[in-house]
C-alpha positions in Angstrom: -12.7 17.5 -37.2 -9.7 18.8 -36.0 -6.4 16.3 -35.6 -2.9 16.8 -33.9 -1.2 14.4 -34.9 2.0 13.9 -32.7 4.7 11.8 -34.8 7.8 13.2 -36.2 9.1 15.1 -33.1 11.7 12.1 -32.4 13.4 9.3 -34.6 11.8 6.7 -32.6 8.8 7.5 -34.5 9.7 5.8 -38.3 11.1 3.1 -36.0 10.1 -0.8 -36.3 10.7 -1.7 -32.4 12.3 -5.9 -32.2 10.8 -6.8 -28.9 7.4 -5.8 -27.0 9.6 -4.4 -24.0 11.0 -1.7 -26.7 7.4 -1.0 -28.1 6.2 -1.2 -24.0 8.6 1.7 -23.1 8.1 3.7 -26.3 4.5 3.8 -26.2 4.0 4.6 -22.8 6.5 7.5 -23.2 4.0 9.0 -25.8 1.8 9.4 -22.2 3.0 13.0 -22.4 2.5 13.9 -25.8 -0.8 12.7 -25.9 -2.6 12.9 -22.7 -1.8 16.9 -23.5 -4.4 16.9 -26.3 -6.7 14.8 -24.6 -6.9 16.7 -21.5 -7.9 20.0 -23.6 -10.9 17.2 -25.5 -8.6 17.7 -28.6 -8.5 14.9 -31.1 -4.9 13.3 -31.4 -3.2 10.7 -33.6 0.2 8.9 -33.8 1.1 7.1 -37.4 4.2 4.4 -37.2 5.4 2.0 -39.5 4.8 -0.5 -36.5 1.8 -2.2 -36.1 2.8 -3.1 -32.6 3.2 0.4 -31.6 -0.3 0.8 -32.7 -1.9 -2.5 -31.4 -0.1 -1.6 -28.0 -2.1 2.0 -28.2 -4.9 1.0 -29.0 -5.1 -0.6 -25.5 -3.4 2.5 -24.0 -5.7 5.1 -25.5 -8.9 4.2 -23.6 -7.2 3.2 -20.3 -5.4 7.0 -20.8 -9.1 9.0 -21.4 -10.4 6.9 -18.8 -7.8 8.0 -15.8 -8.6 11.6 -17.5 -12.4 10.8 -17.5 -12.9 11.4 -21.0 -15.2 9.3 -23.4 -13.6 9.3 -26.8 -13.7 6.5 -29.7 -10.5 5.3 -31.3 -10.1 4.9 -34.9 -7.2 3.0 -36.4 -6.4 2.1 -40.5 -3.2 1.6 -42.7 -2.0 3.5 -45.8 0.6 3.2 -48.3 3.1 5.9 -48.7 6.1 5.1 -50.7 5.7 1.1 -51.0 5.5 1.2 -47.2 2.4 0.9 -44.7 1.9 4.0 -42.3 -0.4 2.2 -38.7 -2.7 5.2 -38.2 -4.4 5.5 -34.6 -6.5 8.8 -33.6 -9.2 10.0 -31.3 -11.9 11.2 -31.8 -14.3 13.0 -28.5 -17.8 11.6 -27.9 -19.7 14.3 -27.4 -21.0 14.9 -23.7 -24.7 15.1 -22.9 -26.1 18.4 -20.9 -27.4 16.7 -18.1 -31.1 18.2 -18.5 -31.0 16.8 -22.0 -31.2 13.5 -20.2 -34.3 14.1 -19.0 -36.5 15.5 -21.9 
């Protein structure tokens, strides 16, 4: 399975946002980013030291495919990388039925 992930373009990404508004704003701004891989049915992922960021898209992500009619299934964990905890968030496409397979 192929992944883009899409962190590390802008310093906002290692960022640990203080309020909601600030996590709000930033992850909506990732609209662009994103919605570019899912459009082509790519898989995409973001990775943040925020947990918020990733809570907040992991209501965003769905409601994003869904305006793009896309059925995909998001996948979220946490990792360690020096002492720290990296929020991990990715796609993944559900494979679309060929309408006569339906059928049989």
């Amino acid at each position: 399975m192929e992944l883009k992930w899409v962190n590390g373009q802008y310093p906002e990404d290692k960022r640990i946002f203080d309020s909601e508004m600030e996590v709000y704003e930033w992850t909506h701004s990732l609209y662009p980013d994103i919605s570019l891989y899912l459009f082509r049915e790519l898989n995409v992922g973001y990775a943040t030291p925020d947990e918020k960021v990733n809570d907040f898209l992991t209501e965003l992500l769905p409601q994003w495919a869904d305006y793009l009619n896309l059925q995909l299934i998001v996948h979220k964990d946490k990792v360690e990388e020096n002492g720290k905890y990296i929020y991990r968030i990715w796609t993944s496409q559900v494979e679309k039925l060929d309408r006569n397979d339906e059928f049989e």
